[in-house]
C-alpha positions, 0 to 999 in steps of 0.5 A, a space after each residue: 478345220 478343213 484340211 488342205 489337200 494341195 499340201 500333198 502336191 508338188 508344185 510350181 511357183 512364181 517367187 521366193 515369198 510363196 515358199 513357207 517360212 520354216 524353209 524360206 528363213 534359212 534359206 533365204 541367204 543361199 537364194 538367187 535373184 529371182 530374175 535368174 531363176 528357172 524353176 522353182 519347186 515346192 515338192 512334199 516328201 512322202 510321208 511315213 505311216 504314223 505321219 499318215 495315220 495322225 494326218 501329220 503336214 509333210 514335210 517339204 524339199 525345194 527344188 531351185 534351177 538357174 543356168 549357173 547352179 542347183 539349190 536343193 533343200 529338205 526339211 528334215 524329221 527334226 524340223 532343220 533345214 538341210 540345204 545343198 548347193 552347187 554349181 551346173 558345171 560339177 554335175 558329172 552324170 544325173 539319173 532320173 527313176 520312176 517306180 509306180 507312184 514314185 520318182 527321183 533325180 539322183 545327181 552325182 557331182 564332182 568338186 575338188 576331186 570328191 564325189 557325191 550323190 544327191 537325190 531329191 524324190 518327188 510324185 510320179 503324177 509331177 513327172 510331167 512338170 519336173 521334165 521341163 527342169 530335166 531338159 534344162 539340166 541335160 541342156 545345161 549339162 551340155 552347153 552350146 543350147 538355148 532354151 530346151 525343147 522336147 520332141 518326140 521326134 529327131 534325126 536317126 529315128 531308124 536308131 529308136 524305132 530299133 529298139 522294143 516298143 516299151 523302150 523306143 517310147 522311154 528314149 524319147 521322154 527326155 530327147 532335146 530339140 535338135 538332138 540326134 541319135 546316133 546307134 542304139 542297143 538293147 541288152 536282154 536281161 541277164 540271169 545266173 544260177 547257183 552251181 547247186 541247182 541249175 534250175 533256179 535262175 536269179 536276176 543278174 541285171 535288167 533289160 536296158 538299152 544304150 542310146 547314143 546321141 551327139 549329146 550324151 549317152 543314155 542308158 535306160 534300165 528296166 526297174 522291179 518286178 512283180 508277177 504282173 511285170 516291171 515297174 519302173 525305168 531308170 535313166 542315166 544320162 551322161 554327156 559326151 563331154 564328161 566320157 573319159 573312155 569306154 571299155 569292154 571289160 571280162 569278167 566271170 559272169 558277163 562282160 561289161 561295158 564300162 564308161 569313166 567320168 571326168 571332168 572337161 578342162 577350163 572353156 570359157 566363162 562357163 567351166 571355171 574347173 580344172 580337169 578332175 578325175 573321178 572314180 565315178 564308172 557307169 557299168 552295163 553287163 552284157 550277154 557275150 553273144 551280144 558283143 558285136 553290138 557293143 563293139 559297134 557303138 564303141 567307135 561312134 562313141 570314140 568318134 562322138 566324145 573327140 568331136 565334142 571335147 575338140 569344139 
């Protein structure tokens, strides 16, 4: 029997009936009309050793966007279905990586106080497909858009061009039509070596730069490391509207700067939640000598957050 190659393949696809029937079955009473559906992804999962060596199907994860809420689900090693489902309005932050041939979407959520984090990984050489669903979330997120675009350029492009090459062209993967930037960072890496031998350095934190837009926060972070050089990046994206307060924080090694999630109160038909508090801190260690940079991007920051919360 001729094997099907396109298994191994994330995909697009135009209706419910498309994805196989082991998912659909237990699936199918936590679906939406298909009218309100945005994306919808059929995404193997990577396969483990013995599964490649015995030519084993992957196992499949489906990725499902509406404007008003996210369905996630897996097949699992036991051939369940674990399916997780949730509205747009309790994701507090998201973060997408890539590393190689790898990549992820890792939401954390906020619902009724607790927290969670649900990651759903996919190909790299799908990348270029799952930043449309990306965009969407961000724009989601966000609210006040209509259907999101991606540019490469936007107003204060002076705040991009500032930073190193490899980071100009990673802010721009995921920036929204319309979308200003409004000051920008770039944090060297950090290092630190044990008290026994000055000479040997380990790696403290990456290389990672802070984007600030009229939309959100975006922190981009250098991911692994070889001999040859870095892999991956990560980016975390947080809206202005989740931003509780940002902090400059000492500690022994290297400051922070520390951004506290929550949640927006009740506005309009869209966030139906109440104000939540979360314990939920994105933490950027910094060198000292770089603490002017920081503390430039804190009041555009304060600036940025009440204009947001205030419309």
């Amino acid at each position: 029997m001729p094997r099907d190659h396109w298994r191994e393949f994330p995909r697009e696809l135009d209706s419910f009936e498309q994805l196989p029937r082991k998912i659909l079955t237990p699936l199918r009473s936590h679906l939406p009309s298909e009218d309100e559906v945005i994306h919808l992804y059929l995404i193997p999962q990577q396969r483990g050793f013995w599964e490649w060596f015995h030519d084993a199907p992957p196992r499949d994860s489906v990725f499902c966007l509406t404007s008003a809420e996210t369905l996630i689900a897996r097949e699992e090693h036991d051939k369940t279905v674990s399916i997780e489902h949730f509205k747009i309005e309790d994701v507090l932050t998201f973060q997408v990586g890539t590393v190689l041939l790898r990549s992820w979407l890792k939401l954390t959520l906020l619902h009724q106080g607790e927290t969670k984090d649900i990651t759903l990984q996919y190909g790299t050489v799908f990348g270029r497909q799952f930043r449309d669903a990306i965009l969407w979330l961000r724009a989601l997120i966000r609210m006040g858009y209509e259907v999101p675009r991606h540019a490469w350029r936007m107003p204060g492009e002076e705040h991009i061009k500032a930073l190193p090459l490899k980071f100009n062209n990673a802010a721009r993967a995921y920036w929204l039509t319309g979308e200003s930037a409004l000051a920008s960072c770039f944090i060297n890496p950090l290092t630190t070596s044990p008290p026994i031998c000055r000479l040997l350095r380990r790696t403290y934190a990456n290389a990672t730069a802070i984007v600030l837009s009229d939309q959100g926060i975006c922190v981009i972070k250098e991911q692994g490391r070889s001999g040859a050089g870095k892999w991956g990046q990560v980016w975390h994206f947080c809206s202005l509207d989740h931003i509780a307060d940002a902090d400059i924080i000492e500690l022994e090694e290297f400051p922070e700067l520390r951004l506290r999630l929550d949640t927006l109160p009740s506005r309009g038909t869209h966030h139906s939640c109440q104000n939540q508090r979360s314990d939920v801190t994105l933490r950027i260690p910094f060198d000292p000598q770089q603490r002017s940079d920081i503390e430039h991007i804190l009041p555009i920051l304060e600036n940025g957050r009440i204009a947001s919360r205030s419309h």
